[in-house]
DRENMIDREN-338694 format. One line per field, with one value per residue (C-alpha): residue number from 1; residue in one letter; x, y, z. Coordinates in Angstrom, 1 decimal, always signed. Layout:
k (NUM | ...)
r (a | ...)
east (X | ...)
north (Y | ...)
up (Z | ...)
This chain:
k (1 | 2 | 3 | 4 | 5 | 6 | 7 | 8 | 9 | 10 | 11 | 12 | 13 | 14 | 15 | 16 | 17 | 18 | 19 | 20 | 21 | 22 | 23 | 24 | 25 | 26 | 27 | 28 | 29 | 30 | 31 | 32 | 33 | 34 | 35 | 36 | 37 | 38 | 39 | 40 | 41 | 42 | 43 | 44 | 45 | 46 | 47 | 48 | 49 | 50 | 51 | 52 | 53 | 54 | 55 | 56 | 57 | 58 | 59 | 60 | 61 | 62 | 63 | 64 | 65 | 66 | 67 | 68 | 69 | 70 | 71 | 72 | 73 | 74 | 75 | 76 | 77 | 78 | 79 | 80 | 81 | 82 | 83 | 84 | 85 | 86 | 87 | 88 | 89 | 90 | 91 | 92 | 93 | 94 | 95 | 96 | 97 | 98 | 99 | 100 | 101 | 102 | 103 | 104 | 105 | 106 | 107 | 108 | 109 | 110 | 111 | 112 | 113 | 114 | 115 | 116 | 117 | 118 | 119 | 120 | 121 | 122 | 123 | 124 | 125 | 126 | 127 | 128 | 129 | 130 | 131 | 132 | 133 | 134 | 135 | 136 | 137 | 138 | 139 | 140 | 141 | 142 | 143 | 144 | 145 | 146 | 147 | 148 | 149 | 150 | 151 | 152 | 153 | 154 | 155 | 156 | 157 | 158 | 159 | 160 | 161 | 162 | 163 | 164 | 165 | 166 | 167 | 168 | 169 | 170 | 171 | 172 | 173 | 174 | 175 | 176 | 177 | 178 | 179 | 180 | 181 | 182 | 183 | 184 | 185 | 186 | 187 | 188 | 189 | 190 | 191 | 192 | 193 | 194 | 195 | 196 | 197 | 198 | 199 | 200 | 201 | 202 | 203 | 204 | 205 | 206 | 207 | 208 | 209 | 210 | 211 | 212 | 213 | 214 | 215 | 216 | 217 | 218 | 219 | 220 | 221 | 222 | 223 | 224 | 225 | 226 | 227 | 228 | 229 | 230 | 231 | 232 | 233 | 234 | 235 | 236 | 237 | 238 | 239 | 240 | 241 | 242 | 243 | 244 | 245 | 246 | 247 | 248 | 249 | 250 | 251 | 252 | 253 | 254 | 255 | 256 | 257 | 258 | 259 | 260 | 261 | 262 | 263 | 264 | 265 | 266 | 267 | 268 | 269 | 270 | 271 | 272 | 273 | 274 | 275 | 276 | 277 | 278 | 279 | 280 | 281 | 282 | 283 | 284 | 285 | 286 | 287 | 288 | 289 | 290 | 291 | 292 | 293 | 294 | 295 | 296 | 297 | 298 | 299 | 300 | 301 | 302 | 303 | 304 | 305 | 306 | 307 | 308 | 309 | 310 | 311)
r (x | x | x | x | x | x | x | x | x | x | x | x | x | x | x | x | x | x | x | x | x | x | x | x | x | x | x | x | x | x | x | x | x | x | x | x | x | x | x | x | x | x | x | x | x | x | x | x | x | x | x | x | x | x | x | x | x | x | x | x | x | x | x | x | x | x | x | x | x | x | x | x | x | x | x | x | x | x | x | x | x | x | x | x | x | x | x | x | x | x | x | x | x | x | x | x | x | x | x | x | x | x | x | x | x | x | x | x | x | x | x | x | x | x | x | x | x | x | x | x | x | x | x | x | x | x | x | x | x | x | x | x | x | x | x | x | x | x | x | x | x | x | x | x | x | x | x | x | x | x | x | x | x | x | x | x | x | x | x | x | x | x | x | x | x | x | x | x | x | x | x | x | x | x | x | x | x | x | x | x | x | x | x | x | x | x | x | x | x | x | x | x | x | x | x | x | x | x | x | x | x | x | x | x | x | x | x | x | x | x | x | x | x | x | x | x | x | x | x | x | x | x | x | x | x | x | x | x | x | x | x | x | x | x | x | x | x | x | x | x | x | x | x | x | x | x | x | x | x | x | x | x | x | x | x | x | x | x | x | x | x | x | x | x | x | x | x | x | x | x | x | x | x | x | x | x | x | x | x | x | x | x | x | x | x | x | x | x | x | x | x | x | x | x | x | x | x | x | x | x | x | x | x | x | x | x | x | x | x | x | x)
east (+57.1 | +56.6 | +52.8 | +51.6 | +48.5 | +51.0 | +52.8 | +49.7 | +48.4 | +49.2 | +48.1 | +44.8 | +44.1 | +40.5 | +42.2 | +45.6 | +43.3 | +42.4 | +46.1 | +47.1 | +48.6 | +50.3 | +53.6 | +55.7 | +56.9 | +60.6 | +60.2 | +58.9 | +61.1 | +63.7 | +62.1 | +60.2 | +62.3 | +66.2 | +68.3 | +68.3 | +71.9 | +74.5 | +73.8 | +76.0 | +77.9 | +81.2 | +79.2 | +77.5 | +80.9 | +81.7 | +78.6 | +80.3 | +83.1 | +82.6 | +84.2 | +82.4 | +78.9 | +75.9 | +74.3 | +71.1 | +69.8 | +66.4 | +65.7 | +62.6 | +61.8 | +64.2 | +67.2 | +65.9 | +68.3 | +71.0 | +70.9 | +74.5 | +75.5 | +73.5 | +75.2 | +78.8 | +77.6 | +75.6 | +78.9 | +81.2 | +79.9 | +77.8 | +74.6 | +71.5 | +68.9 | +64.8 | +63.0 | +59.4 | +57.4 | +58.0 | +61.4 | +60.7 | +63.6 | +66.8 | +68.0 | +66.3 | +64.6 | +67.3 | +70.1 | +71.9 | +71.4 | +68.0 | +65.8 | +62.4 | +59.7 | +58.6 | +55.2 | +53.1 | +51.6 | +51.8 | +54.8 | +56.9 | +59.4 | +59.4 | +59.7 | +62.5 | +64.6 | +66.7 | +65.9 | +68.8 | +70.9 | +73.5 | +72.4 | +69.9 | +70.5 | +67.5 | +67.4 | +65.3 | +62.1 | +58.2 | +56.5 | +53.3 | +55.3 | +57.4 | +56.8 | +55.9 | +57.0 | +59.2 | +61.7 | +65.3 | +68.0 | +69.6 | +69.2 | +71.1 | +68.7 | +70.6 | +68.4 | +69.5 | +72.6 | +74.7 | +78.0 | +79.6 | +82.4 | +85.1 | +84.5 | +84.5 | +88.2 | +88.4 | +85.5 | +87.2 | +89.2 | +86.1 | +84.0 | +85.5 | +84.7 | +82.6 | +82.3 | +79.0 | +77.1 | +73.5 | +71.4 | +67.2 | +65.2 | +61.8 | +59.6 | +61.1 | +60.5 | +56.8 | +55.9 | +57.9 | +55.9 | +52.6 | +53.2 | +55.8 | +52.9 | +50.3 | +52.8 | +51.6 | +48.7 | +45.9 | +42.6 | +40.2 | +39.8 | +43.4 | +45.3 | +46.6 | +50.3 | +49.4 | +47.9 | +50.9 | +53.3 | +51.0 | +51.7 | +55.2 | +55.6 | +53.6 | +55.7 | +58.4 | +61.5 | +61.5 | +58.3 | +56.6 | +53.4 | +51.7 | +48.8 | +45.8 | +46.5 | +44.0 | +43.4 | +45.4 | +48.2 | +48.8 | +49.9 | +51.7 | +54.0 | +54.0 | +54.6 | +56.0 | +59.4 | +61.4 | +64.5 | +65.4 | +64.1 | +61.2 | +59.6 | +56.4 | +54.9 | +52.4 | +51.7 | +51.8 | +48.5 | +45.3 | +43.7 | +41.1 | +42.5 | +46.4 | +47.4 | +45.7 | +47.2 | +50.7 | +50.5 | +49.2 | +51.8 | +54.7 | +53.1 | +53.0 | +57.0 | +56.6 | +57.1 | +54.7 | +52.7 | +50.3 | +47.6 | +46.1 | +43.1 | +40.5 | +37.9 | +37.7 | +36.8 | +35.7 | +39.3 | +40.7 | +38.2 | +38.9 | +42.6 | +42.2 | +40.2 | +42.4 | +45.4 | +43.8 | +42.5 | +46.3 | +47.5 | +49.8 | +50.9 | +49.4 | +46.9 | +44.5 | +44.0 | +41.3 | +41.3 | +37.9 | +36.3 | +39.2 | +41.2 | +40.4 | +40.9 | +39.6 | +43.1 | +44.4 | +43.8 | +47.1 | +49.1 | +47.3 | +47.8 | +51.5 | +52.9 | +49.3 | +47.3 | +47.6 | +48.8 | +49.9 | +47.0 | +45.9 | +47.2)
north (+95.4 | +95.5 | +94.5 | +93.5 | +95.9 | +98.5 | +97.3 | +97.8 | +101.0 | +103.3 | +100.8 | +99.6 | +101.6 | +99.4 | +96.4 | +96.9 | +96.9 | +93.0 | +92.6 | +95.2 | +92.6 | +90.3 | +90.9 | +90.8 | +87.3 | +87.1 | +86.0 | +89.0 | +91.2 | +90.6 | +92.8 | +95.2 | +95.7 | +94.8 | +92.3 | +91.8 | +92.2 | +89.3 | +87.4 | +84.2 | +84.4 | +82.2 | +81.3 | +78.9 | +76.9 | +75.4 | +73.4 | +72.2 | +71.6 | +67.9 | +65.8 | +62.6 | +63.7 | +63.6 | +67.3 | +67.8 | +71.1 | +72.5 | +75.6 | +78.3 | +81.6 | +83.6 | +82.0 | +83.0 | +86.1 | +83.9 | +81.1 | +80.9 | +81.0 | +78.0 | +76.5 | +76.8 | +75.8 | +72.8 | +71.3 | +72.3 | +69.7 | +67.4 | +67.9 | +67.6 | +70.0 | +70.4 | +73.7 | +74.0 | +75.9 | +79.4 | +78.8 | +76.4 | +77.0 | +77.3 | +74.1 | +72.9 | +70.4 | +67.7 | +68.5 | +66.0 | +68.2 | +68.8 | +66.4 | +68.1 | +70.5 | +69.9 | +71.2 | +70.0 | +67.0 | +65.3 | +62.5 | +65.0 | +64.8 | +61.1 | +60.1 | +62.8 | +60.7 | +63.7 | +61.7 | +59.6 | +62.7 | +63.9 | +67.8 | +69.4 | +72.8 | +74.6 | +78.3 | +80.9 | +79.3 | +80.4 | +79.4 | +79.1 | +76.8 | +74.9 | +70.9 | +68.6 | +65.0 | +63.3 | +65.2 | +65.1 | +64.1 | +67.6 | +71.1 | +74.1 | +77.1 | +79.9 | +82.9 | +83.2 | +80.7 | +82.9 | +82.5 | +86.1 | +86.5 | +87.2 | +83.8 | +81.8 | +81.2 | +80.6 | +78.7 | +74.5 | +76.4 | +76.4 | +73.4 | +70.4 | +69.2 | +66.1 | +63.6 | +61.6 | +60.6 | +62.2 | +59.2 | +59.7 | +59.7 | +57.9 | +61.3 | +62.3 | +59.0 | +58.3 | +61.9 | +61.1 | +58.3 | +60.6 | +63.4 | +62.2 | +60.1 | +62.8 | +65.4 | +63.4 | +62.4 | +63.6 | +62.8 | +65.7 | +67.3 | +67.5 | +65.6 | +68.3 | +67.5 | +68.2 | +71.3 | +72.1 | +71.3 | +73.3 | +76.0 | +75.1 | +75.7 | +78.5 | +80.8 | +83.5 | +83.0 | +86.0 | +85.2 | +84.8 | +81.9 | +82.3 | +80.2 | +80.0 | +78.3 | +75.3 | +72.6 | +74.4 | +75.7 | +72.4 | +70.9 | +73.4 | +73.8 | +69.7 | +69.4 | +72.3 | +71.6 | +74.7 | +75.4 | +79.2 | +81.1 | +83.1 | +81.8 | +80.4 | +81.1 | +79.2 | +81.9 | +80.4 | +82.0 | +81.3 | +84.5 | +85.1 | +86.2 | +86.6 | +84.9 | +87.9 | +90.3 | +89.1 | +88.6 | +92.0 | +93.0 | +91.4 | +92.5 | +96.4 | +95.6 | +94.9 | +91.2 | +88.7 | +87.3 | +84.1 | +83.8 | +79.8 | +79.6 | +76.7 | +79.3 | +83.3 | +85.1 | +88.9 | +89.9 | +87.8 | +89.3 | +92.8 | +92.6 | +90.7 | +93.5 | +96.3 | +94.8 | +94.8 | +98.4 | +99.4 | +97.6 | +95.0 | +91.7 | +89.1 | +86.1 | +84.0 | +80.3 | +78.9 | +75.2 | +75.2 | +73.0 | +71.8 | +70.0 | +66.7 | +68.1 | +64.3 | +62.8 | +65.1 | +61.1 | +59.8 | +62.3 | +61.8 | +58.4 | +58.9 | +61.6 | +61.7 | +64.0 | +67.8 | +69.9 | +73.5 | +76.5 | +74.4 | +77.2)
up (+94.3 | +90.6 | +90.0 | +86.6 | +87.2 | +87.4 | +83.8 | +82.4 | +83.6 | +81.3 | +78.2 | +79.8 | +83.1 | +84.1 | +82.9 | +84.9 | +88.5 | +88.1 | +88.5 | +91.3 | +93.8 | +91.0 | +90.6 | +87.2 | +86.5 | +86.4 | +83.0 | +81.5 | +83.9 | +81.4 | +78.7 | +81.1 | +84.1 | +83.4 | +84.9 | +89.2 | +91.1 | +91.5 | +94.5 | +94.4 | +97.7 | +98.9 | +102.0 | +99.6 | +98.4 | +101.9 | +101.4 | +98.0 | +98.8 | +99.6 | +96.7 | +95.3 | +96.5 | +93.3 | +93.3 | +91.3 | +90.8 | +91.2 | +89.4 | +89.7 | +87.7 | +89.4 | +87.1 | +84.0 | +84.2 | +85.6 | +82.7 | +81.5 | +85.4 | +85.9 | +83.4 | +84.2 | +88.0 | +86.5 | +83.9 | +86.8 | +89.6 | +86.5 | +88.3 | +86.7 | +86.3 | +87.0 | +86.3 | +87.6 | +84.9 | +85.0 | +84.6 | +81.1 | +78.7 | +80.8 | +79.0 | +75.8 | +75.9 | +74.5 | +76.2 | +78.6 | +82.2 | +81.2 | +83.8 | +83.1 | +84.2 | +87.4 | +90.0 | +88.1 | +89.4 | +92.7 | +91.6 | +89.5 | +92.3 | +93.3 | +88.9 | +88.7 | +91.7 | +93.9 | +96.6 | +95.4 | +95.1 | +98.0 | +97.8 | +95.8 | +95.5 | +94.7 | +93.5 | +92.0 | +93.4 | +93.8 | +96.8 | +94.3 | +91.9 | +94.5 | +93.9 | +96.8 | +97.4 | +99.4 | +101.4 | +100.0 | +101.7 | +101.7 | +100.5 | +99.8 | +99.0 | +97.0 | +96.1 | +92.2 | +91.1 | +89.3 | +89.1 | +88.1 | +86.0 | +88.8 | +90.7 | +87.6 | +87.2 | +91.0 | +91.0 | +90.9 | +94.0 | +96.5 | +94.3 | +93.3 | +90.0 | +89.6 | +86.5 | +86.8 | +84.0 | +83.5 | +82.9 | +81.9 | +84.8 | +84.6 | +84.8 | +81.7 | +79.9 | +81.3 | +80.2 | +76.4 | +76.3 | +76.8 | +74.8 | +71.4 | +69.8 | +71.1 | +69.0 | +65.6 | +66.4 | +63.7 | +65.5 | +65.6 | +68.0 | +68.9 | +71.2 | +73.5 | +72.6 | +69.3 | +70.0 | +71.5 | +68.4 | +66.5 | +68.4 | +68.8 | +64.6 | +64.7 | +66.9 | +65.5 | +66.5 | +69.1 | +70.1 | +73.7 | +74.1 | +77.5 | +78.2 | +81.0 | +84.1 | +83.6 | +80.9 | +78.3 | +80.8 | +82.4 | +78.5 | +77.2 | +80.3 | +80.7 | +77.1 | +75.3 | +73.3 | +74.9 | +73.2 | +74.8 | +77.6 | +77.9 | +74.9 | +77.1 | +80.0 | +82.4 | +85.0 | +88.8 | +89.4 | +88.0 | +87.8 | +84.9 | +82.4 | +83.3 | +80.1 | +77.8 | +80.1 | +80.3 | +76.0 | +76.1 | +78.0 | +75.7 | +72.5 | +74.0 | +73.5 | +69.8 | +69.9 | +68.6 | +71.2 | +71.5 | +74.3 | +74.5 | +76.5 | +76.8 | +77.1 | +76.1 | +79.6 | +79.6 | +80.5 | +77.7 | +75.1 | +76.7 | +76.0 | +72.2 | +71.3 | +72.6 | +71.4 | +67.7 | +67.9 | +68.9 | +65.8 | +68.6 | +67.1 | +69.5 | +68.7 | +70.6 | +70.8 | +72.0 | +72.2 | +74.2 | +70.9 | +69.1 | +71.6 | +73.5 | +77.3 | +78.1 | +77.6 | +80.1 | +82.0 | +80.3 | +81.9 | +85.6 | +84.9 | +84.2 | +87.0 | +89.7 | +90.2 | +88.8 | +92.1 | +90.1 | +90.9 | +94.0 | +96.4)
């Protein structure tokens, strides 16, 4: 296993043991590591081969290498897709298959409604960022949904193709309602969705955001307006500092990195300050005294209570 403490050894040796037993996040395995093997198998199109039956799709960090496999799956039988956070991205956020992120909080699964689905088949999942809820009526658990080249023309063989429409689902409009007047909002301090905008329009085109689990984690992976993969990252544990160490990590790879916290720890300062003495291209926010954490309410209120970093 691939550890993040091992990543950063040779760039910040005392540093790199606080994160020994974490391993890399599949998101930033796709700069640091290269893309995993194929592992879409034919055992898995029995299953789908019933006709007429709604699928919805529930999508972890492991499909960030797999993203235009999910897509061809996801057009093929019309199915809908939710992402929990570390997988923010595979769809921007306006497009039609795109239901939401989800883990979060303790409704996201009962407002996103796959207990009205036939089969959800999930994929790509972390144990740490699996939602809870209701149990679904089915589910078909496939390690990474890709769907390789040589299986594509053969795929409406083994799946028949479905036509459903892909209608809004009330998690995505109770958190619209939440964050699109928080995105304009010019109070001071900051609404937290405005935070997040800001930081939206601040970003490169090629760059990575990865923010604290916490206060400041919980709205920009609720919140952010993701439009490719891998452009921000919530990690699925809460260890101090993380956020620094993964930006740190990114920025070691000469792209422009952004670390959001809601307070500067030692191991955030530590790895601010070493990335500026090495000359690396990475910034901290700190919303600590600029952002009103107090309306983090409106989105309890909206989706329950906050579940993510409770394990």
């Amino acid at each position: 296993m691939q550890t993040l403490g091992g990543l950063l050894r040779g760039d910040a040796p005392v540093l790199a043991e606080h994160f020994d037993a974490i391993p890399i996040p599949p998101a930033f395995r796709l700069e640091f590591v290269g893309p995993a093997a194929v592992t879409l198998e034919l055992r898995h199109y029995s299953r789908l081969e019933v006709p007429g039956e709604r699928i919805a799709i529930l999508a972890g960090p492991g499909v960030v290498q797999f993203v235009d496999g999910l897509h061809t799956f996801a057009e093929h039988v019309s199915a809908p897709v939710a992402n929990t956070w570390g997988a923010k991205g595979i769809y921007p956020w306006e497009d039609p298959h795109h239901m939401g992120t989800c883990g979060l909080q303790a409704r996201d699964l009962e407002l996103l409604g796959l207990r009205d689905f036939d089969l959800v088949v999930t994929t790509g999942l972390d144990p740490l960022e699996t939602p809870t809820g209701e149990a679904l009526h089915e589910v078909l658990d496939v390690e990474t949904l890709d769907v390789p080249p040589k299986f594509l023309s053969t795929l409406p063989e083994y799946v028949p193709g479905r036509s459903f429409p892909i209608a809004p689902n009330p998690l995505y409009d109770v958190l619209a309602a939440v964050a699109q007047p928080g995105y304009v909002d010019e109070r001071t301090p900051r609404h937290p969705a405005r935070a997040v905008m800001d930081l939206k329009r601040s970003l490169d085109p090629d760059a990575v955001a990865t923010a604290q689990p916490g206060p400041a984690g919980l709205w920009v992976a609720r919140t952010f307006p993701t439009d490719r993969p891998c452009s921000v990252f919530v990690p699925p544990t809460a260890t101090g500092g993380i956020a620094a160490a993964l930006a740190f990590a990114a920025a070691s790879t000469g792209r422009s990195a952004t670390c959001v916290v809601d307070h500067v720890d030692d191991i955030t300062g530590a790895f601010i300050a070493l990335a500026r003495s090495r000359g690396l291209t990475m910034q901290l926010e700190d919303w600590g005294d600029s952002v009103d954490f107090s309306l983090t309410r409106e989105l309890v209120d909206a989706a329950g209570p906050v579940v993510a970093w409770s394990a």
